[in-house]
C-alpha positions in Angstrom: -9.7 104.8 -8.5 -8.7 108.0 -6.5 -6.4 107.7 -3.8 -5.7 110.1 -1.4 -7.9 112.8 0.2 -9.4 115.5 -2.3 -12.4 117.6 -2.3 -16.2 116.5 -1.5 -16.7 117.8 -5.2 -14.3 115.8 -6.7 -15.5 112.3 -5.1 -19.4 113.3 -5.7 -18.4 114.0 -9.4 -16.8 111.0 -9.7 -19.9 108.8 -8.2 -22.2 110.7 -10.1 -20.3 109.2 -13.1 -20.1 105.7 -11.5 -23.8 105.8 -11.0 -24.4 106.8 -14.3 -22.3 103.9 -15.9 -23.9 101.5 -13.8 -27.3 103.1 -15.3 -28.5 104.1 -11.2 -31.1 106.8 -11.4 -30.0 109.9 -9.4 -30.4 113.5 -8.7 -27.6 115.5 -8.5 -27.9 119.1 -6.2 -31.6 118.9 -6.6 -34.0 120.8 -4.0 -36.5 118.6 -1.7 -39.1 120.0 -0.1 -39.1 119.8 3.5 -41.6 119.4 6.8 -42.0 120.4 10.2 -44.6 118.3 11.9 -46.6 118.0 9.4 -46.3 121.3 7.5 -44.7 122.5 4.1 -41.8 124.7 5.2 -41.0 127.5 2.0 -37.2 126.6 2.7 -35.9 123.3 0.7 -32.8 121.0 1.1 -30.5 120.2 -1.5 -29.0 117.2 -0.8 -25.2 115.7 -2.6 -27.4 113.2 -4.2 -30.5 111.7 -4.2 -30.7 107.8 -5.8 -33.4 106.0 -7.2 -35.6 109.3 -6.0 -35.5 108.1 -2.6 -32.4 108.0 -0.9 -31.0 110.4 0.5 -26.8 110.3 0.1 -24.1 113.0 2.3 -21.0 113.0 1.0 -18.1 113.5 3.2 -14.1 113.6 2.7 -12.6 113.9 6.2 -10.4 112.0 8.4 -13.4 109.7 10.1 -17.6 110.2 10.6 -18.7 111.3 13.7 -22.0 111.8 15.0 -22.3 114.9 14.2 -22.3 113.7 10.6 -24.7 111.2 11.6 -26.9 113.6 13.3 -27.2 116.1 9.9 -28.1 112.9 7.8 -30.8 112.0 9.9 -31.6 115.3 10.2 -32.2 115.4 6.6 -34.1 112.6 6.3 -36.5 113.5 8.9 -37.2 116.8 7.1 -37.4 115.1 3.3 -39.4 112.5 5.1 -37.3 109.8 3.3 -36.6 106.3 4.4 -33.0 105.5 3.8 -29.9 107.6 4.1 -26.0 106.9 3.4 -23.5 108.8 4.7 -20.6 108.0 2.9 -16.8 109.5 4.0 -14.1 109.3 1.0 -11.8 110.6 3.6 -9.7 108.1 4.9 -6.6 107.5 2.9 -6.9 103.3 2.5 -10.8 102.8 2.1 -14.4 104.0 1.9 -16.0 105.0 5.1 -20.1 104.3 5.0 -23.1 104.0 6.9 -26.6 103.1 6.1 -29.9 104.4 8.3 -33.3 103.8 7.9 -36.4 105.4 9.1 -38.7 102.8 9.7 -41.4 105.8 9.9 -40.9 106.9 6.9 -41.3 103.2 4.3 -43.9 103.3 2.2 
């Protein structure tokens, strides 16, 4: 386990191997197309991660999420026009900060 605060990089490398030893599909980097009501845009996201091709995870290593954080997740999802987000902060020094959203709009 890493302790202390290091880079984003570091912690998403190291959940990208956790998710691979625990056999989790996942996309690392990986560009998603995006929308604007309705219409293809040429520009594309690349999100930290992308599990089980469907949700969308932002990687953070600061002191504490605020809602600005909250507000670019859900951001992203709206554009990828994907369900479930987690914004996940390795920041703080004695645990794991996270939050889950859904967009009901968007379940299949």
């Amino acid at each position: 386990m890493l302790f202390g605060r290091l880079k984003e990089q570091i912690y998403q490398e190291s959940l990208e191997i956790e998710l691979g030893l625990r056999s989790i599909n996942y996309s690392s980097k990986d560009e998603l197309r995006l929308y604007y009501k309705g219409h293809l845009l040429k520009k594309t996201y690349i999100p930290d991660l992308l599990v089980c091709d469907g949700i969308v995870v932002e990687l953070k290593a600061v002191k504490a999420l605020n809602a600005e954080h909250e507000r670019q997740l859900l951001n992203y999802m709206y554009i990828t026009r994907k369900a479930i987000g987690y914004l996940i902060n390795f920041g703080p020094m004695d645990k794991l900060e996270w939050k889950r959203f859904i967009l009901k709009e968007f379940i299949p």
